[in-house]
N, C-alpha and C positions, 0 to 999 in steps of 0.2 A: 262840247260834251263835258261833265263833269265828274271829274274823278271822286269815286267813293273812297271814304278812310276808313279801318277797322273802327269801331270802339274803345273805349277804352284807352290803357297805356298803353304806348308802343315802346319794345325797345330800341336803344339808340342802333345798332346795328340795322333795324329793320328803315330806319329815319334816313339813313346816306342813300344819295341816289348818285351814282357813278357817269362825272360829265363824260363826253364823248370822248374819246382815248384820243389823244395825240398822236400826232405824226413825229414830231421832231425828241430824237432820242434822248436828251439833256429834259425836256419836258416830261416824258416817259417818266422815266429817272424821281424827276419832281411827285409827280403823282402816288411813286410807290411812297417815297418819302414822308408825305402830308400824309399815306395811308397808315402809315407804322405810328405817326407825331400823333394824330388825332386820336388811336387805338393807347398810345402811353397814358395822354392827358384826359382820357375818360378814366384810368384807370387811379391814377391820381384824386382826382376828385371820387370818384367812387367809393373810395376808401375814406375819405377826408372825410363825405357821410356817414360813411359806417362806422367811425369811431365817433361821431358826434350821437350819434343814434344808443351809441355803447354809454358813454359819458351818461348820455339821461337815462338812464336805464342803470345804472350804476348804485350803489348805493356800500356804505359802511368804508374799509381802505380800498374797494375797487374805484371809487370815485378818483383821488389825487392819483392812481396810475392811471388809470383813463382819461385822464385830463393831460397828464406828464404825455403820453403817448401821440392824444390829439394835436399837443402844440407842436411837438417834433415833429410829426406828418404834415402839419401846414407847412411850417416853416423851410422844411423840404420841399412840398411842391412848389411855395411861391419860386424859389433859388433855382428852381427846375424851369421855371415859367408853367405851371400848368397852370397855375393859381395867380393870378393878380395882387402884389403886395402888399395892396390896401384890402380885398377882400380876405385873404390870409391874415389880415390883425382884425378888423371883425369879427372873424369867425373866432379867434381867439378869445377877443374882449365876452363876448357870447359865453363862451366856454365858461371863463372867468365867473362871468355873473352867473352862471348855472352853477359852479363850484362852490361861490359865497353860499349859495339858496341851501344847498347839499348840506352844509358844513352845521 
């Protein structure tokens, strides 16, 4: 049988499906754990779009704040791990080149 999906976006909340709960309490433990880590690093990057979203939508001296803001939220989340090092300077070099265009 084939499972139906809604349409559309879903959100990420609605996308986790909960493996079968564990026996062993240290496991337990794990789970809640991965449930907190995975809820921080949505929220990280969440934001890391929304201020990229902001940046281009920016225009006159909101630009160089919005760009100052964007780099310091990458650069936090990569040191976090929520963001990958290399994807955390991408998105910067991005930024960058959106700032020249700005300017």
């Amino acid at each position: 049988m084939r499972a139906v999906f809604p349409a559309g976006p879903v959100s990420p909340a609605r996308c986790y499906h909960p493996p079968a709960l564990p026996n062993i309490k240290q496991q337990e433990k794990r789970v809640r754990q991965a449930s907190r880590q995975r809820l921080e690093n949505l929220r990280w990057k969440s934001t890391a779009k929304t201020l990229m979203r902001r940046l281009k939508e920016a225009d006159g001296k909101d630009v160089e704040t919005a760009h100052r803001d964007l780099v310091s939220w990458l650069d936090k989340a990569a040191s976090h791990g929520a963001l990958h090092k290399n994807t955390a300077a991408r998105r910067k070099a991005q930024a960058a080149k959106l700032l020249t265009g700005k300017k």
